[in-house]
C-alpha positions as CSV (number, residue, x, y, z in Angstrom):
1,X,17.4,-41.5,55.0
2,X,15.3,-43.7,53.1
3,X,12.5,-41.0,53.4
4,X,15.1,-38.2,52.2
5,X,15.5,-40.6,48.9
6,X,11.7,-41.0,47.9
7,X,10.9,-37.5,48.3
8,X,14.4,-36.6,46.4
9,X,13.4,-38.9,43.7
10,X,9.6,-37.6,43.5
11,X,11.1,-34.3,42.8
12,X,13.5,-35.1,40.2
13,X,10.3,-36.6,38.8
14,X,8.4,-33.5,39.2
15,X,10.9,-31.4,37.8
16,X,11.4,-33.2,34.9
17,X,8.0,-33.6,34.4
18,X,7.5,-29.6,34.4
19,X,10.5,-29.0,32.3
20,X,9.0,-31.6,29.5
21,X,5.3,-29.8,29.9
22,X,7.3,-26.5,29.2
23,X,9.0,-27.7,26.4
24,X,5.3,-29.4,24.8
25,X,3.8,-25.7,25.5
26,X,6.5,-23.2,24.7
27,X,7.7,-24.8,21.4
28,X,5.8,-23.8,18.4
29,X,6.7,-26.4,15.6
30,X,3.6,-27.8,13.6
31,X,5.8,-30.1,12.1
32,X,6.8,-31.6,15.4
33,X,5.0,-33.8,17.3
34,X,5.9,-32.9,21.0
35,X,4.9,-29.3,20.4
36,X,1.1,-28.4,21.1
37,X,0.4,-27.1,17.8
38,X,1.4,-30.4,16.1
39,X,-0.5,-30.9,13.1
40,X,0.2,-33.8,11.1
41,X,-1.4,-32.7,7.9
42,X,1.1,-29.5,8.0
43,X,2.0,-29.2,4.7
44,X,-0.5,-31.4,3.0
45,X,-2.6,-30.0,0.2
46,X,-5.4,-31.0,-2.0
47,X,-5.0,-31.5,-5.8
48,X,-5.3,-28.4,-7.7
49,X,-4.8,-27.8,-11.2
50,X,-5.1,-24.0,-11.7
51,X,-2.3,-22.5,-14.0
52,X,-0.9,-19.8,-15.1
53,X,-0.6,-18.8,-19.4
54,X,2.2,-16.3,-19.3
55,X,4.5,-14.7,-21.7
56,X,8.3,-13.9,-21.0
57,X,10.2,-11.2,-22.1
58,X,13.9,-10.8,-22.4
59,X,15.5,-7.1,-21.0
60,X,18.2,-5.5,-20.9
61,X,19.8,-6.8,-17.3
62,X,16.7,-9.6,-16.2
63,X,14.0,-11.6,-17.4
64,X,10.1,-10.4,-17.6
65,X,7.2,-12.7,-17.0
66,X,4.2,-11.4,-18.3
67,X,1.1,-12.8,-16.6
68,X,-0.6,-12.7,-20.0
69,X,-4.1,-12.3,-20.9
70,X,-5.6,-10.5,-18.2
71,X,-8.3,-10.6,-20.5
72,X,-7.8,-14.0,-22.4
73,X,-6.3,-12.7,-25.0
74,X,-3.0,-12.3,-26.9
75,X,-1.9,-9.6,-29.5
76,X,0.5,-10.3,-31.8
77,X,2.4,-8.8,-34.5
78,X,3.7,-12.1,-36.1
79,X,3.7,-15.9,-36.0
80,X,5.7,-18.0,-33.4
81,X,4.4,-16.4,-30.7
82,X,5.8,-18.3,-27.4
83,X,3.0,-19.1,-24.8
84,X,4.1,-20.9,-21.2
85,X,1.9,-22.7,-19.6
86,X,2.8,-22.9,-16.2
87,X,0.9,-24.9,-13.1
88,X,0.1,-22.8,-10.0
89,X,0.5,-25.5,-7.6
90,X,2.7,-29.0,-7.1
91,X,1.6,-32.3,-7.9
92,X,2.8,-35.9,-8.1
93,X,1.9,-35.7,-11.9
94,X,0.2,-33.2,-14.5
95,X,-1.5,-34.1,-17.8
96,X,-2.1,-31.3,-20.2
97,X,-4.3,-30.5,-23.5
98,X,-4.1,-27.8,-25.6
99,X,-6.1,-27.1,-28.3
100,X,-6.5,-29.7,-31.3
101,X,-2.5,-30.5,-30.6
102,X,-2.6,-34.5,-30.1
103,X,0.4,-34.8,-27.8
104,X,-0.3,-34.9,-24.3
105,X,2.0,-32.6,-22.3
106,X,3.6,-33.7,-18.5
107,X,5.8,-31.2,-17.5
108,X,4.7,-28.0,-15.1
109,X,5.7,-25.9,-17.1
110,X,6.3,-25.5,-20.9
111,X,6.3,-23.5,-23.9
112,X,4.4,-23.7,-26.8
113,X,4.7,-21.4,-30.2
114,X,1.5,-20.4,-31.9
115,X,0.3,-18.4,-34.9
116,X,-0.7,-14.6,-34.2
117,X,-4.0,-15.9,-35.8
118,X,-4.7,-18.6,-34.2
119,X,-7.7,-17.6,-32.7
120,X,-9.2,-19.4,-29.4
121,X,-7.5,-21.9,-27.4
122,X,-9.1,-24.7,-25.5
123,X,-6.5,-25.0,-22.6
124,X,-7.0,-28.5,-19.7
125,X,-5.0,-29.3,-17.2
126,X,-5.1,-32.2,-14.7
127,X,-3.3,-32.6,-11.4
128,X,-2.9,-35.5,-9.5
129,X,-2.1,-35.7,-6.0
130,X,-2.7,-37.8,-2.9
131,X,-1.7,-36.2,0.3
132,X,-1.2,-37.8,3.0
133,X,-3.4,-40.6,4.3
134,X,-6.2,-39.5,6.6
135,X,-6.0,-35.3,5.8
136,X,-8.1,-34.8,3.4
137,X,-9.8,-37.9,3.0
138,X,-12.9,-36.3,0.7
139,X,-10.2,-35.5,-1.7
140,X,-9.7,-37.7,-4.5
141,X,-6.4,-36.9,-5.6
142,X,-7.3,-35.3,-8.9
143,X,-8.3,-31.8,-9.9
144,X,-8.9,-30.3,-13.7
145,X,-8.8,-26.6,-14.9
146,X,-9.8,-25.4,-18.2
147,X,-8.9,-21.7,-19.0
148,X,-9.5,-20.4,-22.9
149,X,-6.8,-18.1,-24.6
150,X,-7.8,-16.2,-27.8
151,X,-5.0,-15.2,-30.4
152,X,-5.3,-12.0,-32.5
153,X,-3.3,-10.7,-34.9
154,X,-2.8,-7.1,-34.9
155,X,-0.6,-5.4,-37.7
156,X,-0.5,-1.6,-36.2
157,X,0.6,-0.2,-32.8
158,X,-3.0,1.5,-32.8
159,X,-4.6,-1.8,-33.0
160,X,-2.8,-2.8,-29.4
161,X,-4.9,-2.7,-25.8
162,X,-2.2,-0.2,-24.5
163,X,-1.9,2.3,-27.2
164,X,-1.8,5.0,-27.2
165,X,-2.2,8.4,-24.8
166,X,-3.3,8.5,-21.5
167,X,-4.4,12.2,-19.6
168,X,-4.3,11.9,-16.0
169,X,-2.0,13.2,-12.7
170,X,0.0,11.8,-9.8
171,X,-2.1,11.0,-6.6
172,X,-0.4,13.2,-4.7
173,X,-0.8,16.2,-6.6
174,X,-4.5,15.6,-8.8
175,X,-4.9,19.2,-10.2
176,X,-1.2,18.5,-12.1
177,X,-2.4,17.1,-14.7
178,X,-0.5,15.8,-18.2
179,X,-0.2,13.0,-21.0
180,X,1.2,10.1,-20.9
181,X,2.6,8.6,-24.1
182,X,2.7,4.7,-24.8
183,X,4.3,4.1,-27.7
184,X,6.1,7.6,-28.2
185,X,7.6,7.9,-31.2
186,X,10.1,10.3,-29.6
187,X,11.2,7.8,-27.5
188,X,11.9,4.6,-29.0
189,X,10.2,1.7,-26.7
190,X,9.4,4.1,-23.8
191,X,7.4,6.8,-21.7
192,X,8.3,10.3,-20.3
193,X,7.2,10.1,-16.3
194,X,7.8,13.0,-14.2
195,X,11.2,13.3,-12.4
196,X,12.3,10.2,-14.1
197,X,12.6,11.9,-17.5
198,X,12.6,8.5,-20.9
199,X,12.1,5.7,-20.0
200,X,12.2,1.8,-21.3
201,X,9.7,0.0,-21.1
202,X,9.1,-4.0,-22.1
203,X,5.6,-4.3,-22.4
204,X,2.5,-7.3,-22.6
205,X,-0.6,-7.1,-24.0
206,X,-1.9,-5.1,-21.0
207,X,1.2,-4.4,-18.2
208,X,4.2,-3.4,-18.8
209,X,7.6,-2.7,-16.7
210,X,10.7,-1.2,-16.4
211,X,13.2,-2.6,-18.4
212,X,17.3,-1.2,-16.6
213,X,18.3,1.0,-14.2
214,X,17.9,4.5,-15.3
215,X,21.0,6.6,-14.4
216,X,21.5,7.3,-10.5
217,X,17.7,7.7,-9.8
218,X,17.0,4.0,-9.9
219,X,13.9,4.1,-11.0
220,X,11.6,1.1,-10.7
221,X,8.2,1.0,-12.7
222,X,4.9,-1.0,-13.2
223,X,2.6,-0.1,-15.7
224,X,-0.8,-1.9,-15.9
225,X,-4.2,-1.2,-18.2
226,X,-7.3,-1.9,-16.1
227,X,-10.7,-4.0,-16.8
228,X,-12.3,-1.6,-18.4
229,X,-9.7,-0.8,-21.0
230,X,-9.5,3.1,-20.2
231,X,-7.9,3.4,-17.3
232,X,-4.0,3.0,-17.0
233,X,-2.7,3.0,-13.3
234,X,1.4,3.1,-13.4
235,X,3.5,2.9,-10.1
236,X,6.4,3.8,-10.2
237,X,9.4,4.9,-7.5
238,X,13.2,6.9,-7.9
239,X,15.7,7.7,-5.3
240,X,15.9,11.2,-4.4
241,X,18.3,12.6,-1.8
242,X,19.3,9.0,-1.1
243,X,15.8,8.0,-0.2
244,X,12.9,6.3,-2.4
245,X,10.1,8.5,-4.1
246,X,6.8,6.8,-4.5
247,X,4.6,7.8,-6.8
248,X,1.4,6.3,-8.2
249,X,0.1,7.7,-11.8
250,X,-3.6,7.0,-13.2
251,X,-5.0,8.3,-16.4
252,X,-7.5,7.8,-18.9
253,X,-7.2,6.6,-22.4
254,X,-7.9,9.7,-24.6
């Protein structure tokens, strides 16, 4: 009897043993320490003070952000133009400098109003964070990123990186082509777009979007200018028969 009991208990033992091995192999939890992936820097991050500059825009039926310049710079018709700087990353604490302004700015985000000729813009931002002890331990905890943003005053449409007509054709049918119109003054704030018919448009210095639903097709739209100034690539999509069109539009700047 007393045999019966030791091997019993050996393999209550045993089994508990493989049931706790199966639950340390089968879990997959880095944040928990009896799974085998447990990683106890999960989640940790270096300093990093990269930001964004962007520019927000007010539609119809939702809110734009602009991720503006694409090409570190700004066009504006007038003075009090609103600039957000915005960090890419957390951080215990921020520190920021822009231009000659004395104050020093803490928040991750902020906006700042500037003349359309301002010209350039020294922009600095420091992060400071310490993660935790023993992950990254050649990191110091603090991180600074300078971008540079150039104001320019423009006082025509002409003047503006997106004006005016592009000539080009849908992907899926090249030897269609026709003329876009940025700008038309036929259609106040919009473009014409195949199937889609006018369409409003809230636009940056480079990209520009959709602004509300356009009748039952439900069109959704993305219009952006590329490096090298000329070409315009717009993707855009409709329902159709109850299913979503994609189409994809490039042209060149005429």
């Amino acid at each position: 009897m007393e045999e019966l009991k030791i091997v019993s208990g050996a393999l209550v033992a045993l089994i508990l043993a493989i049931t706790q091995l199966a639950c340390h192999t089968d879990c997959d939890d880095p944040t928990n320490v009896d799974c085998s992936n447990f990683d106890p820097c999960y989640g940790e991050f270096r300093a990093n003070a990269d930001f964004d500059i962007m520019r927000m825009t007010v539609g119809d039926d939702t809110v734009f952000w602009f991720s503006d310049p694409t090409d570190d710079t700004i066009y504006a018709f007038f003075d009090g133009v609103p600039v957000y700087f915005r960090s890419k990353y957390g951080a215990d604490s921020v520190k920021w400098k822009v231009g000659l302004d004395p104050r020093i700015f803490t928040d991750s985000i902020f906006k700042l109003l500037f003349p359309a000729d301002a010209g350039p813009i020294k922009v600095t931002q420091v992060a400071y964070h310490h993660s935790k002890e023993g992950c990254f331990p050649e990191d110091d905890g603090v991180d600074t990123v300078t971008h540079n943003v150039y104001f320019k005053k423009i006082t025509s449409l002409s003047e503006h990186p997106l004006c005016c007509n592009y000539w080009g054709a849908l992907e899926d049918n090249p030897t269609d082509s026709f003329e876009v119109k940025i700008f038309d003054p036929a259609i106040h704030g919009g473009i014409v777009l195949p199937e889609v018919g006018g369409y409003y448009i809230k636009v940056s210095s480079t990209e520009f979007v959709g602004d509300i639903k356009h009748f039952a097709h439900e069109p959704r739209l993305f219009g952006k200018l590329q490096p090298d100034r000329k070409t315009l690539v717009i993707e855009y999509s409709f329902l159709k028969n109850g299913k979503r069109v994609e189409k994809r539009f490039v042209g060149v700047k005429e």
